[in-house]
C-alpha positions in Angstrom: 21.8 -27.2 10.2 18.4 -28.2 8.6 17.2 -26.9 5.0 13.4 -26.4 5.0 11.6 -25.1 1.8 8.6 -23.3 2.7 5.9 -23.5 0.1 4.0 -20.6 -0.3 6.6 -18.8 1.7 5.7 -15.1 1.0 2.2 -15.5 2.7 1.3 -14.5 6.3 1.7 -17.7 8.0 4.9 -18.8 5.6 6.6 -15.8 5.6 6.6 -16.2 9.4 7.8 -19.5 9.6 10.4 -18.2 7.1 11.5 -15.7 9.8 11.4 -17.7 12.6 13.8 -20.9 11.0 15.9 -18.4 9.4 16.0 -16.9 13.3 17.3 -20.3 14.6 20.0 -20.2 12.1 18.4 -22.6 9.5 19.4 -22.6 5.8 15.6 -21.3 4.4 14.0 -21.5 0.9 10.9 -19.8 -0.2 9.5 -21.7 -3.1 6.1 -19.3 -4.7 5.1 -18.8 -8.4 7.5 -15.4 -9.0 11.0 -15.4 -7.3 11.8 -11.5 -6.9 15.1 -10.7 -8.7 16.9 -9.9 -5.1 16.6 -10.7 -2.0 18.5 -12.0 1.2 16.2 -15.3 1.6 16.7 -18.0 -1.2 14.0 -17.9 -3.6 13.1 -20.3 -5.5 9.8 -20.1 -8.6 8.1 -23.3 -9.1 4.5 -24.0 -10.2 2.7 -26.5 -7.9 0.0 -27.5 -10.4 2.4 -28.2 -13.5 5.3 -28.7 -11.2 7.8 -26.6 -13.1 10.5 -25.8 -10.8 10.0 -28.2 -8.0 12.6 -30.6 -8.5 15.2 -27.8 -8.9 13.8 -26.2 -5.1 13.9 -29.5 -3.2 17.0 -30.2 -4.1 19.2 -31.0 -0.7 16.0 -30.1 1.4 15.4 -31.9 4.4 12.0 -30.8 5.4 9.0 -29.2 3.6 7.1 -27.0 4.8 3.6 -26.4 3.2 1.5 -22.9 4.0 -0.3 -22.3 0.9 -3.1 -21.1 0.3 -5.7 -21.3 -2.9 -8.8 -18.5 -1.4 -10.3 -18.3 -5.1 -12.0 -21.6 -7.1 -9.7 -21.2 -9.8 -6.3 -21.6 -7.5 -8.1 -24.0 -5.2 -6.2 -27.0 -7.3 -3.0 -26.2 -5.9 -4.5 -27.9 -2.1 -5.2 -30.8 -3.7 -3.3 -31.5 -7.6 -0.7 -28.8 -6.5 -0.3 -31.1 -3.4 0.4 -34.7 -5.1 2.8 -32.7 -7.2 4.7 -31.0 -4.4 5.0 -34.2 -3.0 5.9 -36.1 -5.7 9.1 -34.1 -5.9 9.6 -34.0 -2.6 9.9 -37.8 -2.2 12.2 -37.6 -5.5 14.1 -35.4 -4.1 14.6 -37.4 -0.5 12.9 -35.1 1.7 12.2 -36.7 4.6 9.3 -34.4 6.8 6.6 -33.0 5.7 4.5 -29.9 7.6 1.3 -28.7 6.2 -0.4 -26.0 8.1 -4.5 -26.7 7.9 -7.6 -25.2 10.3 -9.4 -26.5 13.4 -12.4 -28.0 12.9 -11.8 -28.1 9.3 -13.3 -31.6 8.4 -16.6 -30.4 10.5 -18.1 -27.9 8.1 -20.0 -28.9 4.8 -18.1 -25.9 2.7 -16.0 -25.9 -0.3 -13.0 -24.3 0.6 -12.5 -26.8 4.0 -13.2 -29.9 1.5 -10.8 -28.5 -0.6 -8.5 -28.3 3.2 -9.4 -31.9 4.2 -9.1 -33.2 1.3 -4.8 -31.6 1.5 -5.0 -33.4 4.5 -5.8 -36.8 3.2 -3.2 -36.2 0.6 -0.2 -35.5 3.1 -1.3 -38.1 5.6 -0.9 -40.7 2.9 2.5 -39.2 2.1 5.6 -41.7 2.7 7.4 -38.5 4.0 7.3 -38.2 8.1 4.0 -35.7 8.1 2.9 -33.4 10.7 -0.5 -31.6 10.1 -0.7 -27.9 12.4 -4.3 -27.2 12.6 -4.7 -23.8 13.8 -7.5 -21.6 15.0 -8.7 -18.0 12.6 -5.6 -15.8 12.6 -6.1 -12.1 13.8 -5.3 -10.7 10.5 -8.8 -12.1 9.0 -11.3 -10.6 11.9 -9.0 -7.6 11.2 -10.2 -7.8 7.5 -13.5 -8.8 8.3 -14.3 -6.1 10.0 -12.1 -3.3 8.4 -14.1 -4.2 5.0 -17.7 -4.4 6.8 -17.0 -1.1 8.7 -16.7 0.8 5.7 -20.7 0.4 5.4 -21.2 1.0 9.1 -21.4 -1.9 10.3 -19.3 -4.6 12.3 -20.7 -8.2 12.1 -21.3 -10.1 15.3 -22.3 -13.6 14.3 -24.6 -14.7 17.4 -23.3 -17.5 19.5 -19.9 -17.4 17.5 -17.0 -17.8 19.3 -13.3 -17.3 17.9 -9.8 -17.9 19.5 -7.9 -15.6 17.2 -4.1 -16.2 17.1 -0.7 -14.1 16.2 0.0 -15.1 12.5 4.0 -14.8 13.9 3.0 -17.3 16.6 1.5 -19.9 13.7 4.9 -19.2 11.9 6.8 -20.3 15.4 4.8 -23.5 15.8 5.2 -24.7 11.8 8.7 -24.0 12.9 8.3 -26.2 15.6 6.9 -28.8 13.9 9.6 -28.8 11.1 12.3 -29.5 13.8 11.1 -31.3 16.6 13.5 -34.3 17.6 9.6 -36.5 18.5 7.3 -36.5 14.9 3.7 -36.2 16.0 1.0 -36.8 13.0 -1.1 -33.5 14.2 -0.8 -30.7 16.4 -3.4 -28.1 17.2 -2.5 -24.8 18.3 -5.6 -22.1 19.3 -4.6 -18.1 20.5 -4.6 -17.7 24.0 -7.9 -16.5 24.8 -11.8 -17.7 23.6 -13.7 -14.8 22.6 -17.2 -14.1 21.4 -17.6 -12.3 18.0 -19.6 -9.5 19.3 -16.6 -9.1 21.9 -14.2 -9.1 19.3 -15.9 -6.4 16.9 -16.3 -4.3 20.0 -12.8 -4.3 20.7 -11.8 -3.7 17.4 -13.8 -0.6 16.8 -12.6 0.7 20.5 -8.7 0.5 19.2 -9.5 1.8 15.7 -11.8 4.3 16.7 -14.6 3.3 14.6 -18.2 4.7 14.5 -19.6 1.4 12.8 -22.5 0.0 14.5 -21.9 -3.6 15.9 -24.7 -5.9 14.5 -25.8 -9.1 15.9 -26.2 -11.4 13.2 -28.2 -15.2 12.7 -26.2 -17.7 10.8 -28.4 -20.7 9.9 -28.0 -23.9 8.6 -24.5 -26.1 9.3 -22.2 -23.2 9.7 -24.5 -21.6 12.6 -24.3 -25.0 14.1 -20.7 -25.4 13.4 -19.6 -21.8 15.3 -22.5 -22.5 18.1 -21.3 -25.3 19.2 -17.5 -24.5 18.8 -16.4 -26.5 16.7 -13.8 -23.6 15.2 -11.7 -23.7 18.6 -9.4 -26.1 20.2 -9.1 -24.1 24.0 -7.0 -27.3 25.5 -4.2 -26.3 23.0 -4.0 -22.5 23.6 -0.2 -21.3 21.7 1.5 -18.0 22.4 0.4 -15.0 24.6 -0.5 -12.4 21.8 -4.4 -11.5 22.3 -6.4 -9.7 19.7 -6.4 -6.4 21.1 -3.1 -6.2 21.9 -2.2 -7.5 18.2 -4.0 -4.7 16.9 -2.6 -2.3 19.1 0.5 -3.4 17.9 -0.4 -3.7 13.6 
């Protein structure tokens, strides 16, 4: 049996690689700021930018898995400080794999929150622990977002020329998984939901399962991120992973 700490483990891509090791019958720890006071996972606190706690939750852990995520500027330090820390332990500590899940196409776009990505990147591939990187494409529950919060002005955004391969945050969980406990180490895998979608066909769908009366809005997006969706750079369809389309996630959430 493998022990895998999951950093940032209560998120929507860790808690679903949590589910799916402790499905194979895997001894699983969550490592996040705040361990709740019960629980039926082992839960571990630790701070990944002072490093309080780590050495106590990588104790007798074979692989780490990292899903963390820092969306704000001031918690963006844990991808790259909280990182060297994280590892740090985890080499102390004799870990000996490390998974980071990261985005497609992430070292293609001039914006601060992918440098911050890329730069987590360089960090773990310069780890002496085996390292696998899991880029994966935009997960369903961030259209879902995207346009839940837009339609509440009447509108849905449809970015022109923008094309997304949306994938099943459970499905992302399965192949970090994967990663952790595959017998052949591979430095990167990219994984991309099973279909390539525009955005306008996306909204559209989204406002025919929730019912919706926003107005679905073709929108310009200049400059290097226009470029970057135009051209595609955000998919990966010679890796599609898993079955679960948008509109039948939705139906289904």
């Amino acid at each position: 049996m493998t022990t895998v700490l999951v950093a940032g483990g209560t998120g929507t891509a860790g808690s679903a690689a949590v589910a799916a090791l402790a499905a194979g019958g895997h001894d699983v720890r969550i490592l996040s700021r705040h361990a709740p006071a019960a629980g039926g996972v082992d839960h571990r606190s630790g701070d990944l930018l002072s490093g309080a706690g780590l050495a106590d939750a990588l104790g007798g852990v074979d692989v780490l898995v990292s899903a963390v995520n820092g969306q704000t500027k001031a918690t963006r330090p844990v991808f790259t400080d909280g990182a060297r820390n994280l590892l740090a332990a985890a080499e102390s500590a004799g870990v000996r794999r490390a998974v980071l899940l990261s985005i497609v196409g992430v070292d293609g776009l001039d914006f601060s929150y992918y440098a911050a990505l890329t730069e987590q990147e360089r960090i773990y591939a310069a780890s002496p622990l085996e390292t696998t990187i899991v880029r994966a494409t935009q997960f369903h529950t961030l259209l879902r977002s995207v346009f839940a919060a837009t339609a509440r002005v009447g509108v849905l955004p449809a970015v022109r020329g923008a094309r997304f391969q949306p994938i099943d945050p459970a499905e992302v969980g399965r192949a970090l998984a994967d990663a952790a406990l595959a017998e052949v180490h591979r430095d990167r895998v990219e994984i991309g939901g099973p279909v390539v979608t525009s955005m306008r066909e996306l909204a559209q769908t989204w406002k025919r399962v929730t019912g919706s009366r926003a107005l679905v809005v073709g929108l310009p997006v200049p400059g290097g991120a226009g470029r970057f969706l135009r051209e595609g750079r955000n998919l990966t369809p010679e890796n599609t992973y898993g079955t679960v389309t948008f509109d039948r996630w939705l139906a289904e959430n």
